[in-house]
C-alpha positions as CSV (number, residue, x, y, z in Angstrom):
1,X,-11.8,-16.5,17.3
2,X,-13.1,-14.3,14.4
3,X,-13.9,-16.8,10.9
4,X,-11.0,-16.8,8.7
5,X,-11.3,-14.4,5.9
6,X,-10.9,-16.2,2.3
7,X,-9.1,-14.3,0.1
8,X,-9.8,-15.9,-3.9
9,X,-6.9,-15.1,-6.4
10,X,-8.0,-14.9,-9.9
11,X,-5.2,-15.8,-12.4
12,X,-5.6,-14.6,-15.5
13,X,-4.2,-15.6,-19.2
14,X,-0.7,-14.3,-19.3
15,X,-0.5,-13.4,-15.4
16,X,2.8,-12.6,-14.2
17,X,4.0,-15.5,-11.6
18,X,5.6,-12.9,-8.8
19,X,2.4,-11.2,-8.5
20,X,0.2,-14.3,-8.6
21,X,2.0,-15.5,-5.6
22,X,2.2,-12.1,-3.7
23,X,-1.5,-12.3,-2.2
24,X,-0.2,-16.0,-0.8
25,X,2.4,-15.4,1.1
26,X,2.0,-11.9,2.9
27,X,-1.8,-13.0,3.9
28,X,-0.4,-16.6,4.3
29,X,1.7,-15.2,6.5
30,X,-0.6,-13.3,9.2
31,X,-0.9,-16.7,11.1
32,X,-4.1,-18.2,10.0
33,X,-6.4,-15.4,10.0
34,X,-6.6,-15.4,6.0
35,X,-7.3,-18.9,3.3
36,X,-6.0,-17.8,-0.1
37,X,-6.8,-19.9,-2.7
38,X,-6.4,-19.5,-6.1
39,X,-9.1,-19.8,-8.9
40,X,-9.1,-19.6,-13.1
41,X,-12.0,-18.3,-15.1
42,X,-12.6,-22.2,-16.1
43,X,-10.5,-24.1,-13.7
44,X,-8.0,-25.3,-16.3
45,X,-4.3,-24.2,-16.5
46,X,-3.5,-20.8,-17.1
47,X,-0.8,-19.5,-19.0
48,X,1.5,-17.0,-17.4
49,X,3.8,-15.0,-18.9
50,X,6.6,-17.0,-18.5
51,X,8.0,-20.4,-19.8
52,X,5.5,-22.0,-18.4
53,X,1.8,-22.8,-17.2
54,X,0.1,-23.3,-13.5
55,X,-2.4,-25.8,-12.6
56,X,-5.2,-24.3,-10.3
57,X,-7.2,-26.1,-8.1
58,X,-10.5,-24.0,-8.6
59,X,-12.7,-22.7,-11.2
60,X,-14.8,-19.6,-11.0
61,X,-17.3,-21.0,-8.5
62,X,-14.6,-19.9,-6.0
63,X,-15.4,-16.6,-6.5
64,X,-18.7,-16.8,-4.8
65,X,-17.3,-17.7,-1.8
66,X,-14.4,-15.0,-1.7
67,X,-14.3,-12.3,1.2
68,X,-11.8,-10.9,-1.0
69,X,-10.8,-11.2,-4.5
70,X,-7.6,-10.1,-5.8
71,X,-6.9,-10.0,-9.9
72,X,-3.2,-9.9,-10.7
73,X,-1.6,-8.4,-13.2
74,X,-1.3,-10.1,-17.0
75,X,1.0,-9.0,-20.1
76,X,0.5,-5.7,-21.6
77,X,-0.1,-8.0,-25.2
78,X,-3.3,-9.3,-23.3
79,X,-4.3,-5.9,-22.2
80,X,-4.1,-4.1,-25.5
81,X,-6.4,-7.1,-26.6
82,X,-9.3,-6.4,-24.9
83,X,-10.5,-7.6,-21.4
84,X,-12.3,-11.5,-22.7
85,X,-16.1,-11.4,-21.6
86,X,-15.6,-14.2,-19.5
87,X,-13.6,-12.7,-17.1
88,X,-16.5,-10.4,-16.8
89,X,-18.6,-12.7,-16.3
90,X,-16.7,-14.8,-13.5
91,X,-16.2,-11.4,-11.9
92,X,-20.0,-10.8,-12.3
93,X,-20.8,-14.0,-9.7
94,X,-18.9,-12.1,-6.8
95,X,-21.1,-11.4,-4.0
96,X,-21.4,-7.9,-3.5
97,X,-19.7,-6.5,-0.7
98,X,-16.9,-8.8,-1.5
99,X,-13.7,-6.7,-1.4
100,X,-11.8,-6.1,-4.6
101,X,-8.3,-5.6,-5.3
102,X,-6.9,-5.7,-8.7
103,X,-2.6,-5.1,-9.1
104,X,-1.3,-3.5,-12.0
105,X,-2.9,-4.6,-15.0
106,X,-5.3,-6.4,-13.0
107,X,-7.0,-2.9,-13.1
108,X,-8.5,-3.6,-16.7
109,X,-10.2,-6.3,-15.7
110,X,-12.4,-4.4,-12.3
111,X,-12.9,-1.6,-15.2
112,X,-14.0,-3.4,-17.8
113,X,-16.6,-5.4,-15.6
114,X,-17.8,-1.5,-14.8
115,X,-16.9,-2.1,-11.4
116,X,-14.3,1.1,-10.9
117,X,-16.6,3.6,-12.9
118,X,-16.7,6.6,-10.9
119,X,-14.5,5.7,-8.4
120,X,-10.7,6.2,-7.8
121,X,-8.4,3.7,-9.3
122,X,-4.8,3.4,-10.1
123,X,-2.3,1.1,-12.5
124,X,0.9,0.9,-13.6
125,X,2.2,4.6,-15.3
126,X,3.5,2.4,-18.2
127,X,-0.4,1.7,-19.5
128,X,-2.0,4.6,-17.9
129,X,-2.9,6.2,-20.9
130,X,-4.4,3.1,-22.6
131,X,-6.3,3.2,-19.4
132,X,-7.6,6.5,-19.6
133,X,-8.5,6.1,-23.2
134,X,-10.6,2.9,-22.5
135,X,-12.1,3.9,-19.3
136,X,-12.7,7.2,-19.0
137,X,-15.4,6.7,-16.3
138,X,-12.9,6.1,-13.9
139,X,-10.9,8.6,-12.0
140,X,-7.7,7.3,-12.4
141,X,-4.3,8.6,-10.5
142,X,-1.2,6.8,-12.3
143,X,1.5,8.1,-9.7
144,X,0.6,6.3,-6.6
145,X,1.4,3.3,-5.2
146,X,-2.1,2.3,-4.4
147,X,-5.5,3.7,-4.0
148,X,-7.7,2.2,-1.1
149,X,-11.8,2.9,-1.5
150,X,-13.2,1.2,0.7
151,X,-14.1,-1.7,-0.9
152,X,-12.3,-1.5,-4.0
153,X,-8.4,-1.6,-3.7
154,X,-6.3,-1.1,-6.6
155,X,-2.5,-0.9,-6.9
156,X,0.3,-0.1,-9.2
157,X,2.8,-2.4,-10.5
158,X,4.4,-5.5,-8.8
159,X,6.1,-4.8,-5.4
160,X,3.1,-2.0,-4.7
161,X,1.0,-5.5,-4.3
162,X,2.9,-6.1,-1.5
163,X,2.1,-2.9,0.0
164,X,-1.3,-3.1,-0.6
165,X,-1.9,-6.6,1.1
166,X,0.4,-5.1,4.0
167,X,-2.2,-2.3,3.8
168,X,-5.0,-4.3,3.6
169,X,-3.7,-6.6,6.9
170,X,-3.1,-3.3,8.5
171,X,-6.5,-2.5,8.0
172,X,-7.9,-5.9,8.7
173,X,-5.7,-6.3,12.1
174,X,-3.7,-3.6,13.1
175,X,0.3,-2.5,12.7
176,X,1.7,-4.8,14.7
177,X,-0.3,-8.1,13.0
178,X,1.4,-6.0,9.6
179,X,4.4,-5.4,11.0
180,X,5.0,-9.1,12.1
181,X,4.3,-10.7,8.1
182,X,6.4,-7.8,6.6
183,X,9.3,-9.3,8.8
184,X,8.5,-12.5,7.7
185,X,7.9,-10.7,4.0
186,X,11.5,-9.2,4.6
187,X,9.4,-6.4,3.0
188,X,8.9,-2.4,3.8
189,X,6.2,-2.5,6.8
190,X,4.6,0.5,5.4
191,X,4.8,2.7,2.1
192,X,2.4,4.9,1.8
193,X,-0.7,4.5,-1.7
194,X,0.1,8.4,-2.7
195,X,3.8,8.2,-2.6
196,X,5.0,8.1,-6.3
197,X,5.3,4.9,-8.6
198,X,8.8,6.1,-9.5
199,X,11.4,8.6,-8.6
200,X,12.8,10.7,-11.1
201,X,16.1,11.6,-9.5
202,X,19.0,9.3,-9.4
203,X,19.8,7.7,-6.2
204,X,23.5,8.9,-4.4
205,X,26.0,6.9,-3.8
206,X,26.4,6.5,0.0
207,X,29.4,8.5,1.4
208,X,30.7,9.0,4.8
209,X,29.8,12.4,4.7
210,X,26.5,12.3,4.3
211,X,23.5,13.2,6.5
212,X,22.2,9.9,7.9
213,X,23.7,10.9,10.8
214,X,21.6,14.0,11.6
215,X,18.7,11.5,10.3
216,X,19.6,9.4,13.4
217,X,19.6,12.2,15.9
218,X,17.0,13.7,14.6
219,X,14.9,10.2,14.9
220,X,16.2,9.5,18.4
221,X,15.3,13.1,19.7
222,X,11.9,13.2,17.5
223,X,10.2,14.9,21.0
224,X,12.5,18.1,21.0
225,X,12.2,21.1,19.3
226,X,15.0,20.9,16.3
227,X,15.8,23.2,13.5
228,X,17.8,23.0,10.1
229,X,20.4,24.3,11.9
230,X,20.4,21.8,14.3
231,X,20.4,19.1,11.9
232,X,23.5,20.3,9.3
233,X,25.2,21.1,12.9
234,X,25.5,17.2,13.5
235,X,26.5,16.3,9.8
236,X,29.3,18.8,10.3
237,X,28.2,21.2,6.9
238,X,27.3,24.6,6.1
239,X,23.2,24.9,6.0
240,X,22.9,25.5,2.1
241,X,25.6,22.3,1.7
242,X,23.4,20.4,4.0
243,X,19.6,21.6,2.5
244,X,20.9,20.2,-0.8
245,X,22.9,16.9,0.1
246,X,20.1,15.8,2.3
247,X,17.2,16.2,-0.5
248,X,19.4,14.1,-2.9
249,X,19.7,11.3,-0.3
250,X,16.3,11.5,0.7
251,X,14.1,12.9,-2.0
252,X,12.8,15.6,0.1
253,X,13.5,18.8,1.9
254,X,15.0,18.5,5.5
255,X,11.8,20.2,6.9
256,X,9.3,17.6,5.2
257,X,11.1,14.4,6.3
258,X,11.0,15.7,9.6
259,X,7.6,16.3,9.7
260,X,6.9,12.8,8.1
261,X,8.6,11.4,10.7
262,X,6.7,12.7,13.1
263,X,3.9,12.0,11.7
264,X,5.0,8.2,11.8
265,X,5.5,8.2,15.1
266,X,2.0,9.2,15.8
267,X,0.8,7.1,14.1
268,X,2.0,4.3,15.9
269,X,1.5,5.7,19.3
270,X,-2.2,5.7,18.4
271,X,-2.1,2.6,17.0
272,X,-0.7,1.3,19.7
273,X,-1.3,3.1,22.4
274,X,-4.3,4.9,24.4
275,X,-2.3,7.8,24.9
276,X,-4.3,11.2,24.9
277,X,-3.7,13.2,21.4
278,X,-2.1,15.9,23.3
279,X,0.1,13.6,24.8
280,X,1.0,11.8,21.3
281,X,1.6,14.8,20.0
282,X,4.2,16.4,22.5
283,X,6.3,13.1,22.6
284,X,6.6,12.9,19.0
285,X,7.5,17.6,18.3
286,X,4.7,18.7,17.7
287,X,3.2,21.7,19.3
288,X,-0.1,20.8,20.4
289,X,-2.8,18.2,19.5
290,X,-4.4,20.9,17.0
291,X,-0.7,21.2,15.2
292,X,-1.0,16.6,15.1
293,X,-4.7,16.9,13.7
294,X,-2.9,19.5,11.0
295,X,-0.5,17.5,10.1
296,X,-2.5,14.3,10.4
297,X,-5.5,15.6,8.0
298,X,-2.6,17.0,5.4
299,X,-1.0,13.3,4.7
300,X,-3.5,10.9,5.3
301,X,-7.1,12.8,5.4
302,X,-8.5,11.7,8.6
303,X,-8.4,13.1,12.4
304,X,-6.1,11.4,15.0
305,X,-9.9,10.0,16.3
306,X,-10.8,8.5,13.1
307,X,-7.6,6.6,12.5
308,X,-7.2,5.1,16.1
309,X,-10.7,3.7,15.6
310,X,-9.8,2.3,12.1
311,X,-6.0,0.8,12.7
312,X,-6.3,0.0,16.5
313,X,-6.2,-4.1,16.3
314,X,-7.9,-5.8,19.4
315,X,-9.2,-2.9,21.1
316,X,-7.4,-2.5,24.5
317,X,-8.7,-3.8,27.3
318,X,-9.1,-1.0,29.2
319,X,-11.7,0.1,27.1
């Protein structure tokens, strides 16, 4: 069996107790492949923003020891304040190599140790531009979900930590390892790090006449050939009445989800699979393999090749 990866927590003065414990249970949850433990800058009680304080078992010598280290966020009071040299310092006695992940406000602390200069980063929109003011070495993008760069990870605000340790288990062990702790997360398998922090519209209310229907067909029959017409044909409605109930449901166009979809399902078939691209790509509408690699490159920036080598878990056997 491959050595089990020891992920370090870092809880910070003023850290927020829902995202202290997120890096616990999803990687506590991938059946022993992860240790979390959880570490302060002096190994006393930290203050969280709550009612009350938790005792960790660790001071910073933990961190030399971590495969990965994960910084949640703290209260925006503590952010405005200035990142305290100490936490620099701690972060300064991670080995390098050591994977990074910061969530939320967690971000200040990577930046301020000079560890995110030059490099892609992400935090929530709510401080983004006390962010950008104090850090203006670091490319930052306040309207994803997370940002993953290799070996620096950072992610927006509370539930996107979720997504990023699903991301990073994905990563780490394939879909179906990921797949298995969301369920036991009860959490979203998969969100992807650019879709938006927030959504400006308002959500619908659910009717009967709505379009989930044609969204059911149209997921059932993803390898056939289908057209807007097709879809406001099975919701019963005109195609202008159809075009603009379905993008309030949905936040998209009718065309875009589909090709989302399809996209998913490629994904997964080379996840999981050792299916030829040409092959994927017929079962799942598309026209070809060079109409996948397209579509592939324009929502996640890598070749069909490049991601089957990157999410694939155990490699298959047949190999």
């Amino acid at each position: 069996m491959a050595p089990v990866h020891r992920v370090v927590v870092l809880a910070v003065e003023g850290v927020y107790p829902f995202e202290l414990g997120i890096p616990s249970r999803v990687f506590g949850a991938a059946d022993g492949r992860y240790e979390v433990i959880t570490c302060s800058v002096d190994g006393r009680p930290v203050r969280t923003n709550s009612d009350f304080s938790i005792t960790v078992e660790h001071g910073p010598e933990a961190l030399r020891t971590a495969d990965t280290v994960v910084i949640p966020p703290f209260t925006s009071t503590d952010v405005t304040a200035g990142i305290p040299q100490v936490l620099v310092q701690a972060l300064a006695s991670v080995t390098p190599g050591t994977r990074l992940v910061s969530i939320c406000t967690g971000a200040f602390v990577l930046a301020a140790a000079g560890l995110l200069d030059g490099r892609p980063a992400t935090t929530h929109w709510m401080v983004a531009d006390l962010f950008r003011t104090r850090f203006p070495q670091v490319a930052l993008d306040p309207d994803v979900l997370f940002i993953d760069d290799g070996d620096v990870l950072t992610s927006a605000g509370a539930a996107s930590g979720l997504d990023v340790c699903l991301h990073i288990i994905r990563k780490d062990h394939g879909s179906e390892v990921a797949n298995r702790v969301a369920r036991m997360c009860v959490a979203p398998p998969w969100r992807e790090g650019g879709q938006a922090q927030y959504i400006l519209h308002p959500v619908p209310e659910t009717t009967a006449n709505g379009t989930a229907t044609a969204r059911q067909w149209a997921l059932e029959n993803l390898h056939e050939p289908m057209t807007l017409t097709d879809l406001a044909e099975h919701s019963h409605m005109s195609l202008r009445t159809f075009a603009r109930r379905f993008t309030e449901e949905v936040g998209m166009s009718p065309g875009r989800w589909l090709i989302r979809q399809r996209v998913d399902r490629a994904r997964h078939l080379l996840e999981t699979t050792d299916l030829p691209v040409d092959e994927i790509a017929g079962q799942v509408g598309f026209a070809g393999g060079t109409s996948l690699r397209e579509h592939l490159h324009a929502a996640i920036g890598v070749s069909p090749l490049s991601y089957r080598r990157t999410f694939r878990g155990t490699p298959s056997p047949t190999h």
